[in-house]
C-alpha positions in Angstrom: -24.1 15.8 -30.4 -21.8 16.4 -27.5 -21.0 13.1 -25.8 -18.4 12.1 -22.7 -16.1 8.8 -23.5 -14.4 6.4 -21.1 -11.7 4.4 -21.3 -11.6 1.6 -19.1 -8.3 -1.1 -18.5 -8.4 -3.6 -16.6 -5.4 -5.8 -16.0 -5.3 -9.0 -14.2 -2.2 -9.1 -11.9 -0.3 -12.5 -11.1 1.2 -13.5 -7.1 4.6 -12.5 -5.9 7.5 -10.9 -8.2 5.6 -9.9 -11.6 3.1 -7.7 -9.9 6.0 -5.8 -8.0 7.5 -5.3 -11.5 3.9 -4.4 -13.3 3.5 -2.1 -10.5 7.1 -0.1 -11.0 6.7 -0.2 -14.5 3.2 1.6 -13.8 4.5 4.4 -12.3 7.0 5.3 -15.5 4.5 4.7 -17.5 2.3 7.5 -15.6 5.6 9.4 -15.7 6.0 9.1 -19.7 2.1 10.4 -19.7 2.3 13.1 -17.8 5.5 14.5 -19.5 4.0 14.1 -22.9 0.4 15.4 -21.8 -1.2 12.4 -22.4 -4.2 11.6 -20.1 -2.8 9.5 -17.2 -6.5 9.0 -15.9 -7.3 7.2 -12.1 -6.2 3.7 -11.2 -8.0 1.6 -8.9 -6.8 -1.7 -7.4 -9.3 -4.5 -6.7 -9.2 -4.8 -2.4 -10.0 -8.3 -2.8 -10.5 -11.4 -4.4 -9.1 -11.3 -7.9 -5.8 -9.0 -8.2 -6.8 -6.4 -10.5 -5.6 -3.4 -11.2 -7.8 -0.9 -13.7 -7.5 2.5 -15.1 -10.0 4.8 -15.9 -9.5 7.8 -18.6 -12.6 10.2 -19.2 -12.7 12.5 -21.9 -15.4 15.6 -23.0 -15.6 13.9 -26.3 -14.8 11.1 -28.8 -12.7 13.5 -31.0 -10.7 14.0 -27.5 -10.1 10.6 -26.9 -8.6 10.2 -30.2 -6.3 13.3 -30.0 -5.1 11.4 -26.8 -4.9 7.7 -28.2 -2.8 9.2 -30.9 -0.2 10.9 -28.5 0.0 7.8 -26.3 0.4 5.6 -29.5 3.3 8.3 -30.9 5.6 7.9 -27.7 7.9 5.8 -28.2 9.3 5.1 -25.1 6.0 5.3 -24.1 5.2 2.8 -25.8 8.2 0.2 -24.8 7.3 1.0 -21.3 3.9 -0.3 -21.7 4.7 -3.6 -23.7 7.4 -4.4 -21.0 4.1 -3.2 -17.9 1.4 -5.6 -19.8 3.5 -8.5 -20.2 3.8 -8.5 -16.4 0.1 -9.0 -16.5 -1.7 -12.2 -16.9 -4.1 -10.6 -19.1 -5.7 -7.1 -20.3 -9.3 -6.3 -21.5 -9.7 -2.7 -22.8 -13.3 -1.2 -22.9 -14.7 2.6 -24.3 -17.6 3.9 -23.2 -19.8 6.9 -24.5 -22.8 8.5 -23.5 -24.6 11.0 -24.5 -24.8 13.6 -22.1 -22.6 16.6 -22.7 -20.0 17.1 -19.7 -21.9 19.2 -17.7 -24.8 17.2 -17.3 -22.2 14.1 -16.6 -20.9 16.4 -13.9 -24.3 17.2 -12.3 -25.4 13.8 -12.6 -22.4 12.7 -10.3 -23.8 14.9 -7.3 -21.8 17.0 -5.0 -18.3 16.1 -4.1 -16.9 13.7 -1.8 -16.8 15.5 1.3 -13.2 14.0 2.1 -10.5 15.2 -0.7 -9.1 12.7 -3.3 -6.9 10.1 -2.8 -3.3 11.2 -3.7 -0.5 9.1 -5.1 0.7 8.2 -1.2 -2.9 7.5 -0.7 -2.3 4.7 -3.7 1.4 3.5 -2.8 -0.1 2.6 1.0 -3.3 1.0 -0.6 -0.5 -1.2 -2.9 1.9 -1.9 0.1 -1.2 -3.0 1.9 -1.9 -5.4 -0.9 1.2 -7.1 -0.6 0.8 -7.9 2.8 -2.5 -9.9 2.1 -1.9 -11.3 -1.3 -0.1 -14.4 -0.3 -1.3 -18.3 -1.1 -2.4 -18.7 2.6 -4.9 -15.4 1.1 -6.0 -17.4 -1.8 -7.0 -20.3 0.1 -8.6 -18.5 2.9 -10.8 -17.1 0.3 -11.4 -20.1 -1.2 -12.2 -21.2 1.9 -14.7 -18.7 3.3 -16.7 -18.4 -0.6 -17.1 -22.5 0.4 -18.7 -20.9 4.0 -21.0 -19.0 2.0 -21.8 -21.6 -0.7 -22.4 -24.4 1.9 -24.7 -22.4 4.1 -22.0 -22.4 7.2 -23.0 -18.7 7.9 -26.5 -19.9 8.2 -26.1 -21.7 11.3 -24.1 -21.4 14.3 -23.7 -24.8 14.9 -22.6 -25.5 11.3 -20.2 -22.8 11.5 -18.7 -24.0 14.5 -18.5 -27.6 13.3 -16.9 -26.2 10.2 -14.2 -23.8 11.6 -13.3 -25.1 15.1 -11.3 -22.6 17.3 -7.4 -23.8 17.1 -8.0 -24.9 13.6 -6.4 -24.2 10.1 -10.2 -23.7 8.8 -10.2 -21.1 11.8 -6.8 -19.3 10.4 -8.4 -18.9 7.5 -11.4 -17.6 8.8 -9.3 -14.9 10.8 -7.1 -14.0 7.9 -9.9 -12.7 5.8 -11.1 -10.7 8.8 -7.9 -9.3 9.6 -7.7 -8.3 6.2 -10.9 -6.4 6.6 -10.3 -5.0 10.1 -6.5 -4.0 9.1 -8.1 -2.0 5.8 -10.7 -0.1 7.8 -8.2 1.2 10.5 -6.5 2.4 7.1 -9.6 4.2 6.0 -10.4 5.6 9.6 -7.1 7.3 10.0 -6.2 8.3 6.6 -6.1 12.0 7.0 -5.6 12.6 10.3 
């Protein structure tokens, strides 16, 4: 029976110098793939909260898969590259899916086509220089900060909001900084091809 696989990695990415690295060492990794037609697949980057960074392979069938695995595992540079890429990472989970649809009916499932084209790799560099800019401690905390908002019932009330995160006050910086974040990311999204 004809089945579709994915392949799903997720790494968790650490603050400051080790995700810079990860992130360079990504890119010759994709090279090394590419080069040896190996299945580079689509990486996505968590936009918030926890720093992630996944990759997502899909192959028409198991036996596919395997072909693949078996080239990626052959490379040995390939190979080196990786090691060096995952021990930037504070951890890695690996995952395969199957299902049992054949790839057409995987493809008609999906639905029509985005109406705007695919991200491209200077689509991805931005998104990852964005990152940077609001994966800081102050980040962490203002996180931490506004999930203790939600959990506490501040956003509830106006009056308990406003006792909580007075205007002038580091509670109000963090506040801001996780709406910044959002409003700087959706001027991104608005203007992205134009």
């Amino acid at each position: 029976m004809a089945s579709v696989v994915k392949e799903i990695i997720w790494f968790r990415l650490p603050l400051g110098a080790k995700t810079d690295e990860f992130l360079a060492l990504y890119r010759q990794v994709r090279e090394e793939q590419q080069k040896h037609g190996i299945n580079p697949g689509v990486w996505w980057s968590a936009a918030f909260g926890t720093r992630i960074l996944m990759i997502e392979r899909e192959f028409d069938s198991l036996a596919a898969y395997e072909a693949d695995d078996r080239a990626f595992h052959a490379g040995e540079e390939l190979m080196t590259l990786w090691r060096q890429m995952e021990a930037c990472a504070e951890s890695m989970e690996s995952q395969l899916w199957q299902t049992r649809c054949d790839p057409a009916e995987v493809t008609a499932l999906r639905g029509p086509a985005l109406s705007s084209p695919a991200p491209t790799h200077a689509d991805a560099m931005l998104l990852m220089e964005y990152y940077k800019l609001w994966d800081t401690p102050l980040d962490a905390e203002a996180w931490a900060f506004f999930r203790t908002l939600r959990s506490d019932g501040s956003f509830e009330s106006l009056e308990r909001f406003q006792a909580r995160v007075p205007p002038g006050s580091h509670e109000f910086v963090l506040f801001d900084r996780v709406l910044c974040a959002f409003e700087q990311a959706g001027v991104l999204m608005k203007h992205r091809h134009h």
